[in-house]
N, C-alpha and C positions, 0 to 999 in steps of 0.2 A: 451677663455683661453689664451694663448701663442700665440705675434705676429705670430713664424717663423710658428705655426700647423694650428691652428684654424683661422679662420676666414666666415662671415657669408655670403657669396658666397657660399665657400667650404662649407658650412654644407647646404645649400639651395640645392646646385648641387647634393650632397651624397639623400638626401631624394626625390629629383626629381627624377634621377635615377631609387631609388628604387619601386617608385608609376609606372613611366612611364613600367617598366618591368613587374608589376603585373598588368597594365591595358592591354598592351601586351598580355599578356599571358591567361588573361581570354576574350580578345573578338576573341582570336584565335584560343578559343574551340569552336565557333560557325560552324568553317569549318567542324571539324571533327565530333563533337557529334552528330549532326542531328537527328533521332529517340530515342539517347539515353541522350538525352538534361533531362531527370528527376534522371539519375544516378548521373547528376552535382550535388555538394554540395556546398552552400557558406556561413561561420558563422563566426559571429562577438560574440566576448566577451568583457564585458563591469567590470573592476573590480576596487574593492574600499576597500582600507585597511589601518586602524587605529593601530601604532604600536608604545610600549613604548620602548627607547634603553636606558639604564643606564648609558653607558657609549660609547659616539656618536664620537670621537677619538680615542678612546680604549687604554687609557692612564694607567699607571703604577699606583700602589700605589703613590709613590713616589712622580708623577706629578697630581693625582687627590687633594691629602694635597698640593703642592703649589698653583694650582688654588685657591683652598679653604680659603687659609691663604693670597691670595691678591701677591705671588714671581712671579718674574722674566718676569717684565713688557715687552710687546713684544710678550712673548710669546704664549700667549693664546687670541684665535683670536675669541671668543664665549663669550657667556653670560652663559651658563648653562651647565656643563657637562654631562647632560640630557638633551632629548628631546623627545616629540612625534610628528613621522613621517607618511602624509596622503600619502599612495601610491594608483595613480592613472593610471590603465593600457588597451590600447583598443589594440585589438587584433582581426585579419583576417584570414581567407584560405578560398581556395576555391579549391575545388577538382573535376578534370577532366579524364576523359579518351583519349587518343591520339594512343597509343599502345594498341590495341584490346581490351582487359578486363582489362588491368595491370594500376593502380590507379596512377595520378599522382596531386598531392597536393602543392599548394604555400601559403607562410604565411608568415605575417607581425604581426609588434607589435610597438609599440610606450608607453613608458611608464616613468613615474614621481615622484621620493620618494622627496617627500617637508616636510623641516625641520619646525615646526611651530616656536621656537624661533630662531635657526639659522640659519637661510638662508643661508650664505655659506656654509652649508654643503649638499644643497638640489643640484640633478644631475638630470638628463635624459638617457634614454637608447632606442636601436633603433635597431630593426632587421627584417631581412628577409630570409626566405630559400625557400627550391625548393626540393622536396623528389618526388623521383620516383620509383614505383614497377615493379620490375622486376621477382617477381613470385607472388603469392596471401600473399605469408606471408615475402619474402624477398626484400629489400628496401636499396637507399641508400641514402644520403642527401647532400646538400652542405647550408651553412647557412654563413652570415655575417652579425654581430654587432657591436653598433660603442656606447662609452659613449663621447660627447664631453668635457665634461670638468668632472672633480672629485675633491675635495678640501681633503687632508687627515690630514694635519694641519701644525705650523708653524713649525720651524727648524731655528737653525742659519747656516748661508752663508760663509764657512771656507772663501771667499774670503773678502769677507765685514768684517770677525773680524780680520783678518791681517791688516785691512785697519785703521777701526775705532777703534776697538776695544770692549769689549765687554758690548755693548750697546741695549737700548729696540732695534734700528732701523734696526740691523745684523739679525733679524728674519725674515725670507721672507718665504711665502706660498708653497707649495709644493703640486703640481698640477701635474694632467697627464689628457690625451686626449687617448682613445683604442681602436684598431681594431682587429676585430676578424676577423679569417675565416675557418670553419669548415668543415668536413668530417664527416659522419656517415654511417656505415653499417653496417644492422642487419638482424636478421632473426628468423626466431621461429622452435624449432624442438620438436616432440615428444606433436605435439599439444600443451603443458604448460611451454614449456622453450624457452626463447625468450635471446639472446645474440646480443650485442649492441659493435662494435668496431668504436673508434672516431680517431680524427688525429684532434689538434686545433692548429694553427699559430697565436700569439697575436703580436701587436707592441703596446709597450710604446712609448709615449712620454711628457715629462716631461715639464714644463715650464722653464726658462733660468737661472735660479737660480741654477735647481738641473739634468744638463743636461747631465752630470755624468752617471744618473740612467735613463736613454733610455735603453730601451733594445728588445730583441725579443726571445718571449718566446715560444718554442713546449708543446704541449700536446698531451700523446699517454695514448686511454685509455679504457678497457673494463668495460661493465656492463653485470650482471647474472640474470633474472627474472626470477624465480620458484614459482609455484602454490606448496605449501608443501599441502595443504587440499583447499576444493574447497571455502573457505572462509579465506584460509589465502597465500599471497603473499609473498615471502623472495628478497630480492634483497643485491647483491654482487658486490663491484667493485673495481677497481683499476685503479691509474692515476700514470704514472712517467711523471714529467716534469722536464725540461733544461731552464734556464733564462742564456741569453746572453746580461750582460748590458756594455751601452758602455764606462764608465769608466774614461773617462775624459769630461770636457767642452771644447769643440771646440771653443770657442771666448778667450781662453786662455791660453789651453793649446793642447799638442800632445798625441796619444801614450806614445810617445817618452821619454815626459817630466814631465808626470802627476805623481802624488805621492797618487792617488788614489781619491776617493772608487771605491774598485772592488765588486761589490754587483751579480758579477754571483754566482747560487746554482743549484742544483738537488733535487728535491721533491720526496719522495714516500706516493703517497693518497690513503689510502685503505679505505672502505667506508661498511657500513653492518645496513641491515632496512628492514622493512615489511610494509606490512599493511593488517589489521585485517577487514574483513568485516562484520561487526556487525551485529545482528539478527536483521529486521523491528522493525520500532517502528511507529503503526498508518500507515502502509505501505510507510514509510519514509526511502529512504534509508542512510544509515551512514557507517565510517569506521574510522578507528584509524590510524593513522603513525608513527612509531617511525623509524627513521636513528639515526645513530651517525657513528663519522668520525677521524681518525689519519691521519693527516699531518706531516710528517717526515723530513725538511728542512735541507741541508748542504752547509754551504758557500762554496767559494775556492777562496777566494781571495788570491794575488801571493804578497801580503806586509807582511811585519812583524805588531806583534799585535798593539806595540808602532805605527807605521803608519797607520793602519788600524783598530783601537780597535771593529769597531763595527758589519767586518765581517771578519776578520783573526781567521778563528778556530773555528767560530760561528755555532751553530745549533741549530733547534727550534723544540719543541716537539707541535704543535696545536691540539685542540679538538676540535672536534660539537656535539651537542647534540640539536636532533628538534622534536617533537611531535605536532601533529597538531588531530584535531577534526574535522572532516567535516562531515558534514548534506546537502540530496538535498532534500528541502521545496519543488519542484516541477521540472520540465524537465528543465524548464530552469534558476533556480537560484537554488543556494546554498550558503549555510554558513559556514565559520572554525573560529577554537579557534587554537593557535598555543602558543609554546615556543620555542625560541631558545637561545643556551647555545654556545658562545666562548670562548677559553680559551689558550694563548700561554703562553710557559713557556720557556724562552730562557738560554742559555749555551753557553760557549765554553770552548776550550780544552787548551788557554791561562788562565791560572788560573789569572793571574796577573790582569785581565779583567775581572772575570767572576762577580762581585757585578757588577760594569758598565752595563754590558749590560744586565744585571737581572734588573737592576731596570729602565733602558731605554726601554726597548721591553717585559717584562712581561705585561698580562693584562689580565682582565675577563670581559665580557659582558655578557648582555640578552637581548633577546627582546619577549616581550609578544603583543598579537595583536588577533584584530578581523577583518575578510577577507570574502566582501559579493561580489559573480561573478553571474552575470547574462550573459546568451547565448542566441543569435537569430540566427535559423536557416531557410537556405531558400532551 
């Protein structure tokens, strides 16, 4: 990605790390387990999934017709504003006892969404947690993920067009590198109701173009699982999040001096889904998923519109909408049919701005897909 972040040491160190701590951790149940060395669980999941995106920048009206029409060379850093995406994901735990009965489980994942005509838009994702029981049904987690590199697409470079002017070459990529690191606590009460309190600390970091938009974002957030009937599941949630971005480029400018973007917001994520567990079919089991989601986005940037048009008074209304079909052909593979539906609709309350950043940040997506997982257990 970006000299001053990434580099392939550092990502070599971060995954060694992580290997070295689960090899840890599992030849150091050997101490404890001793007679109960068959209550160990250890399973790999092996998944593969074929997905169509319609629109794989998530570009406006506005900018899907200039692609289309051959404008504003520079900009568009693709061949196709579609594409179909092979996600390829392996995935580990292995679960011990160490504290008398109380379950203690570590998990890994490594996994790959590869663009088949655009390759820079193809990333990698990487994580590991550590969930421990502290009664039979209550638990709490600590987990960290890392994407090293992300491509979200070009942009022009307010410094580069002060310079040159504005030309294909003022467009430069607009990249980040993420670290996550999580918090999870939950518990089950009343035998069929299960409550999930999270706490996530994200870091941005942006490549040097747009270093501006670093930031460090909290996540504070619950989830609700209720059995409403013994074949149907509801789930309820809610996220507030805080993005604290840092607002100027440091190879240019200060606090002091900068004239913007201030791209801090506050989110409110409310979240509402089931799943339906379908009657046998051939003694196959199946089940339905429907979620859908409002994300409720407010800027607060401290410029006027005229300096900041793109987040002075900005707010974004997003939707989800995902349904999926899974089928398990046997104990350890199964299969889903899935859709999913994006959709932001942006505003702000500087009227003088609001067609700008309507046809800049508006956009609708889909992705439809088939998703086949197989599990080995030992």
């Amino acid at each position: 990605m970006k000299e001053r972040r990434v580099n392939s040491n550092t990502f070599l160190f971060r995954i060694g790390t992580i290997l070295l701590i689960v090899l840890v951790l599992m030849s150091s149940t050997e101490v404890f387990a001793k007679k109960k060395k068959k209550k160990n669980k250890f399973e790999i999941s092996l998944t593969l999934a074929s997905t169509y995106d319609d629109n794989i920048l998530k570009y406006s009206d506005k900018y899907l017709k200039r692609f289309m029409n051959n404008e504003d060379e520079g900009r568009f850093n693709i061949k196709t504003y579609d594409d179909l995406i092979i996600y390829t994901s392996f995935k580990m735990s292995y679960s011990f006892r160490v504290f008398k009965k109380l379950k203690t489980k570590v998990n890994g994942e490594a996994s790959r969404r590869s663009y088949v005509v655009n390759d820079i838009k193809s990333w990698n994702y990487f994580a590991f947690g550590i969930q421990q029981y502290f009664t039979k049904k209550a638990s709490f987690k600590f987990s960290y993920s890392f994407i090293p590199y992300f491509y979200v697409r070009n942009f022009r470079d307010d410094q580069w067009v002060e310079e040159y002017g504005y030309v294909p070459e003022t467009f430069k990529p607009y990249v980040f590198s993420k670290d996550d690191y999580g918090f999870t606590l939950q518990n089950t009460f009343f035998k069929n109701t299960r409550v999930s309190l999270s706490l996530h600390y994200a870091i941005y970091y942006y490549n040097k173009y747009f270093t501006a938009y670093d930031s460090k974002d909290l996540f504070y957030g619950v989830k609700v699982y209720q059995y409403v009937h013994k074949k149907v599941r509801l789930k309820a949630g809610y996220q507030f999040v805080t993005s604290d971005a840092k607002g100027y480029n440091s190879a240019i400018e200060t606090p002091e001096t900068t004239q913007g973007p201030d791209a801090d917001f506050v989110e409110d994520r409310f979240t509402l889904g089931g799943t339906w567990y379908l009657p046998r079919i051939n003694n196959y089991r199946h089940n339905l998923d429907v979620n859908f989601g409002v994300y409720l986005r407010y800027y607060s940037s401290k410029y006027p519109p005229l300096v900041d048009p793109l987040h002075a008074g900005r707010y974004d209304k997003n939707y989800r909408l995902s349904t999926s079909y899974r089928i398990y052909l046997s104990k350890s593979l199964r299969a889903s049919v899935f859709y999913k539906l994006f959709v932001r609709d942006s505003n702000t309350k500087a009227a003088i701005n609001s067609i700008y950043v309507s046809n800049e940040k508006d956009y609708s997506q889909y992705h439809v897909g088939l998703e086949i997982s197989y599990k080995i257990k030992y």
